[in-house]
C-alpha positions as CSV (number, residue, x, y, z in Angstrom):
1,X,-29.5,-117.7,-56.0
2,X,-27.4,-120.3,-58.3
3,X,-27.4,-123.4,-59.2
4,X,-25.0,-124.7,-56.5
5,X,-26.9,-122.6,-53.4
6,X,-30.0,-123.6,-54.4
7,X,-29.0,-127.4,-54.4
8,X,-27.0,-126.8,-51.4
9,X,-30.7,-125.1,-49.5
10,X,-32.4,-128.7,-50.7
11,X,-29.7,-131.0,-49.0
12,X,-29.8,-128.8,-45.8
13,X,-33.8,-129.7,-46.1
14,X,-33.2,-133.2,-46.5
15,X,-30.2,-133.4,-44.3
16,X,-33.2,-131.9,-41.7
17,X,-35.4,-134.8,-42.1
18,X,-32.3,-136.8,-41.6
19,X,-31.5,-135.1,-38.1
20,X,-34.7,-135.5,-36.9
21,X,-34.4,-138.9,-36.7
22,X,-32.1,-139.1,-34.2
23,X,-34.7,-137.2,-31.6
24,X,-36.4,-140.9,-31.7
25,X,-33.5,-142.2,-29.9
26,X,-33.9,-138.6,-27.1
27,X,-36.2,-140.6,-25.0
28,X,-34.1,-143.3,-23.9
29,X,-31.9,-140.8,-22.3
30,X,-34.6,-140.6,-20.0
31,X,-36.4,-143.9,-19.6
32,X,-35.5,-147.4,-20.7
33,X,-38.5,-148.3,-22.8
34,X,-40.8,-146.6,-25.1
35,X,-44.5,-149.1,-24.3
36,X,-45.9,-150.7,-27.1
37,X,-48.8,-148.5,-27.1
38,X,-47.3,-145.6,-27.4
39,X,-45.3,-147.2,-30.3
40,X,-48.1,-147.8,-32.1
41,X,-49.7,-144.6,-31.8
42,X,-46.4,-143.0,-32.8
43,X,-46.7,-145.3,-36.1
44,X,-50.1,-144.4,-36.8
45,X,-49.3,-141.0,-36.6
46,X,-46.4,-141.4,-39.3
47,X,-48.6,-143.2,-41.3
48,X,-51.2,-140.1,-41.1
49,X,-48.9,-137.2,-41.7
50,X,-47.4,-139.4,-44.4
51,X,-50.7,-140.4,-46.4
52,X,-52.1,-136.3,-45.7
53,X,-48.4,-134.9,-47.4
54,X,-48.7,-137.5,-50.3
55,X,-52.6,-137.0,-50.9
56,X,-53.2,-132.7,-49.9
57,X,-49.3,-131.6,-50.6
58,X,-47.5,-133.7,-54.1
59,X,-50.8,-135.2,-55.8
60,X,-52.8,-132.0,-55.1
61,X,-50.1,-130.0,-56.4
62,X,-49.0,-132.5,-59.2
63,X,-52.9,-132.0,-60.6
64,X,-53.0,-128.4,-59.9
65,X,-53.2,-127.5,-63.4
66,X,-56.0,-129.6,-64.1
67,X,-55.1,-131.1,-67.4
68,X,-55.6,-134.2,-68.9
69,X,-51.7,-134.2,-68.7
70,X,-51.3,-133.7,-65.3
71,X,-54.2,-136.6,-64.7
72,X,-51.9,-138.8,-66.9
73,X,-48.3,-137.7,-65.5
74,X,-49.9,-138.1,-61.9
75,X,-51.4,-141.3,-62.7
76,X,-48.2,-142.5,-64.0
77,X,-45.8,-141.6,-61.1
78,X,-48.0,-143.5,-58.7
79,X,-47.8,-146.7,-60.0
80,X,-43.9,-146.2,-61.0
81,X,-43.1,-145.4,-57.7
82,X,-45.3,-148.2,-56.2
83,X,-43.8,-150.4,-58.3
84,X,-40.0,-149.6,-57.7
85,X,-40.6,-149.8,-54.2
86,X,-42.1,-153.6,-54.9
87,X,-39.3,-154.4,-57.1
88,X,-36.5,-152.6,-54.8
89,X,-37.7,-155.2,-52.0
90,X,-37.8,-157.9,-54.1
91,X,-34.3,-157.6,-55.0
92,X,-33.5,-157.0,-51.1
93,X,-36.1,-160.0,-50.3
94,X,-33.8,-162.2,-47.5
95,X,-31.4,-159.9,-46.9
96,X,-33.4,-158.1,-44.2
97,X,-30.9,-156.4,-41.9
98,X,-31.3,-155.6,-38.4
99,X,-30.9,-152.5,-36.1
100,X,-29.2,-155.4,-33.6
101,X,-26.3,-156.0,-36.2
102,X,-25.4,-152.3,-37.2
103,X,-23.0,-152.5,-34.0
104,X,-21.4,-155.5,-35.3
105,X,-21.8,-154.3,-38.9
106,X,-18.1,-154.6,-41.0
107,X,-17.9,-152.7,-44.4
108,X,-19.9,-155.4,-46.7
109,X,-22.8,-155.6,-44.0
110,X,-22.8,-151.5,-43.9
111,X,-23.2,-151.7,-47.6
112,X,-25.9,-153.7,-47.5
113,X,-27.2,-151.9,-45.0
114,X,-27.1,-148.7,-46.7
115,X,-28.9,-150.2,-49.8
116,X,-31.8,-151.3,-47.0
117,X,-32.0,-148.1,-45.8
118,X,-31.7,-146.4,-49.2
119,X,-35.3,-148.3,-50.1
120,X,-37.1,-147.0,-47.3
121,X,-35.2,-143.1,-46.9
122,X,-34.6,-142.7,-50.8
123,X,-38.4,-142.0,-51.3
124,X,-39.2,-139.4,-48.7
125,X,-36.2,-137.4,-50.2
126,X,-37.5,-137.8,-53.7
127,X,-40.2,-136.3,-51.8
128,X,-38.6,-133.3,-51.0
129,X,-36.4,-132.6,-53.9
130,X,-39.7,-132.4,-55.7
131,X,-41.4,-130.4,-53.5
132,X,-38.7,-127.9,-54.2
133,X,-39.6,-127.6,-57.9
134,X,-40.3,-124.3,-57.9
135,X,-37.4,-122.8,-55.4
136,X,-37.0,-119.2,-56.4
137,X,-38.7,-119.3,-60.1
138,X,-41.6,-117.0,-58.3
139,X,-44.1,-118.6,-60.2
140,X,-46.4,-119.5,-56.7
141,X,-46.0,-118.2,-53.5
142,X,-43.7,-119.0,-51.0
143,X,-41.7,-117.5,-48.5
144,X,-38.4,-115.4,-48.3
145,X,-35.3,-116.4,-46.1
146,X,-31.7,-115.8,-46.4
147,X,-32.5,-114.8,-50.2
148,X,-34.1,-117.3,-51.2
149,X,-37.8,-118.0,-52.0
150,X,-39.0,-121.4,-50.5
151,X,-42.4,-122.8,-51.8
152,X,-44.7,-123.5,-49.1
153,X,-44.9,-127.2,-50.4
154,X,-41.3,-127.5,-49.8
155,X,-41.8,-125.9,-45.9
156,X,-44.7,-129.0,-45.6
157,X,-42.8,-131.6,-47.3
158,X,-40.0,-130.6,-44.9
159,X,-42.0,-130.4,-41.4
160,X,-44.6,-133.4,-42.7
161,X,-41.1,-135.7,-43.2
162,X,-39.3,-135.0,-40.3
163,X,-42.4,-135.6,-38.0
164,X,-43.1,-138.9,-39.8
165,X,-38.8,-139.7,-39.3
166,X,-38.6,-139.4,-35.1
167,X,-41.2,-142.8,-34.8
168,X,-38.6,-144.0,-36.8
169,X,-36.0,-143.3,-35.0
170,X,-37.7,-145.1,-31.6
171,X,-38.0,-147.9,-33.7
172,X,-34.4,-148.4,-34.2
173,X,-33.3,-147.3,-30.5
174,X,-35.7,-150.0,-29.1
175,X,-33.4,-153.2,-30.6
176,X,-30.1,-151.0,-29.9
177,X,-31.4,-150.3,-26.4
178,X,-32.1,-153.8,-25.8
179,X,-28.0,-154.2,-26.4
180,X,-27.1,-151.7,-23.9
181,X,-25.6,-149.0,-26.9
182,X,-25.1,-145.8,-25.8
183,X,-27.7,-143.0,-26.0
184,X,-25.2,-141.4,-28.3
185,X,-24.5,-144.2,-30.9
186,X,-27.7,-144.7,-30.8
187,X,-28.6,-140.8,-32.3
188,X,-26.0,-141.6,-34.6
189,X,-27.9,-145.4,-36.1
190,X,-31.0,-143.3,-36.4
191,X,-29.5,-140.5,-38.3
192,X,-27.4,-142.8,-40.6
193,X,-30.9,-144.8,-40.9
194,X,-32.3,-142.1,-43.7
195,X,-28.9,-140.3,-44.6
196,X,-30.3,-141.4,-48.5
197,X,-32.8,-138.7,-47.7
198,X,-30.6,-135.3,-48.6
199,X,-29.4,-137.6,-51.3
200,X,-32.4,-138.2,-52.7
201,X,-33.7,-134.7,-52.6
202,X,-30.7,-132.7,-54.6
203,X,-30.9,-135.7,-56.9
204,X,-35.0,-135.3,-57.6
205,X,-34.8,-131.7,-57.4
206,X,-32.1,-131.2,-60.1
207,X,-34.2,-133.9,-62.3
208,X,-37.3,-132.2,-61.8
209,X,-35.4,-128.6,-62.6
210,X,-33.7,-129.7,-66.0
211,X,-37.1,-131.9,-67.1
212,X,-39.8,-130.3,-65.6
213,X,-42.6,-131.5,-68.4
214,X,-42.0,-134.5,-66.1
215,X,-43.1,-132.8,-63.1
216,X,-46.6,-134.4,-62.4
217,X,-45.1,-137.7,-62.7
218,X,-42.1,-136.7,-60.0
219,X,-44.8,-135.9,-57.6
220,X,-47.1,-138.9,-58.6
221,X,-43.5,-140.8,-58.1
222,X,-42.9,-139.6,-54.5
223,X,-46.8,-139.9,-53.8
224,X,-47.1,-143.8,-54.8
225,X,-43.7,-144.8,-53.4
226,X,-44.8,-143.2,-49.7
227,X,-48.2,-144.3,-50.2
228,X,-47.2,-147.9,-50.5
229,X,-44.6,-147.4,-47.9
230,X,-47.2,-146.5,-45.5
231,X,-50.0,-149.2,-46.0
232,X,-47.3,-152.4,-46.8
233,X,-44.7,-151.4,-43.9
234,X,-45.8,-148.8,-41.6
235,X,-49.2,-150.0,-40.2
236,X,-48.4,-153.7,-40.6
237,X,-45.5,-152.9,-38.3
238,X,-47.9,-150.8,-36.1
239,X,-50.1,-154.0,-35.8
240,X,-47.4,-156.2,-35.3
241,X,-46.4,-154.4,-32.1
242,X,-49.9,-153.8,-30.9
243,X,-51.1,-157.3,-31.0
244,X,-50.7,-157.5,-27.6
245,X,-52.7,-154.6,-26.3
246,X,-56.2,-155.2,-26.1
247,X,-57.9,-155.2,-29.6
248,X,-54.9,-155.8,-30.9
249,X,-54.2,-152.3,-31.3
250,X,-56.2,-151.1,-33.6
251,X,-57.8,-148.4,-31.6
252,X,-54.2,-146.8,-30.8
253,X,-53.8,-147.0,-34.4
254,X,-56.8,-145.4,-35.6
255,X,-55.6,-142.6,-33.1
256,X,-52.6,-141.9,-34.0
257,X,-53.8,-141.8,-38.0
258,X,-56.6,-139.3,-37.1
259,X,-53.8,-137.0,-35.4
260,X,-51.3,-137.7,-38.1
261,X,-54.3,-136.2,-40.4
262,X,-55.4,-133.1,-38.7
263,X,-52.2,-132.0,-37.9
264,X,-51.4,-132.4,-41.5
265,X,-54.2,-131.0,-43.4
266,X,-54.4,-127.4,-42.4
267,X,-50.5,-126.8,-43.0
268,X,-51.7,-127.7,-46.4
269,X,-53.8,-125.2,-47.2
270,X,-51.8,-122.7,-46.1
């Protein structure tokens, strides 16, 4: 496959993780309320999967070689993309938007918007992209379909992302619920919420294809940015919306990390 089809396959992926998003919002068609428990047992297990594809899928792979180069390159993409997460919500710092003013949003706030959401999304497609590094070069194994060869990182990355979007997605229904939008609009809010995901990944995957000495650092990059994602966002938020239930939560939590993990780790060793 060219250039063009093999960037066009990554954008489907991310476009994938994008989609499944908007399942999130599925549940209100049926009830009117997702319970806090549940809520925070759906962001524990986000926070699992997320941490198990960050740890077993791109820093595993990025050290694969095991060379002091790899070490170093690994090393170095986990702090950078720590740190441009930190800085990237610095800059946003007090311009927090919220799912209850996408309705009302006009063009500036959908801007600003967009650049919220592109902190939080942008990331997880970097995340992707890389994990397409090696579409059809043959050097591991992967798998065939519609003529081209998909690395079974890529397939993880994929599955491990989209999983980790749809407690998203309930996340931003429960505010737009709360001001009677439909269950339609709000599919759409969720989906719009990581459309910088397929961005991300054809942008990371073409950097990662025309630099790929830089490759441990690309997957150290999506590692650290995910990572910190995970420990200063998700479970705080998880927390926050348990600190009602009894124990504060912490028990839902803790269950919904383990099952994030095991139903992680074996599609990585694959």
């Amino acid at each position: 496959m060219g250039v063009l089809g093999n960037l066009s396959l990554v954008f489907v992926a991310g476009l994938i993780t994008a989609l499944a998003t908007g399942i999130g919002a599925l549940p209100f068609f049926l009830v009117n309320d997702v319970s806090d428990r549940w809520n925070v047992v759906l962001w524990g297990l986000a926070s699992g999967i997320m941490l198990s594809a960050s740890v077993f899928g791109l820093i595993f792979e990025g050290i694969s070689n095991a060379n002091g180069g790899s070490f170093v390159g690994v090393g170095v993409g986990l702090l950078v993309g720590a740190g441009l997460v930190v800085v990237s919500h610095h800059v946003l710092s007090g311009m927090e938007v919220s799912p209850r003013k996408y309705e009302e949003a006009d063009f500036k706030k959908l801007v600003l918007i967009l650049g919220i959401l592109t902190v939080h999304s942008f990331p997880e497609g970097v995340a992707i992209g890389v994990s397409f590094a090696d579409l059809n070069l043959g050097t591991i194994d992967g798998i065939a379909f519609l003529g081209f060869s998909i690395p079974l990182l890529a397939i993880f990355m994929t599955v491990a992302i989209s999983i980790h979007n749809v407690p998203e997605g309930v996340a931003i229904s429960i505010p737009l619920r709360s001001m009677g939008v439909s269950n339609w609009r709000m599919v759409w809010w969720s989906v719009f919420s990581s459309l910088p995901q397929p961005i991300g990944a054809v942008i990371a995957f073409y950097f990662v294809r025309t630099a790929r000495e830089l490759l441990p650092i690309g997957f150290g990059f999506a590692a650290g940015a995910m990572i910190y994602l995970v420990t200063s966002e998700f479970i705080p938020e998880a927390l926050e919306v348990g600190k009602g239930l009894p124990g504060g939560g912490y028990r839902e939590l803790v269950s919904g990390l383990s099952a994030g993990i095991l139903l992680m780790v074996p599609l990585a060793f694959v």
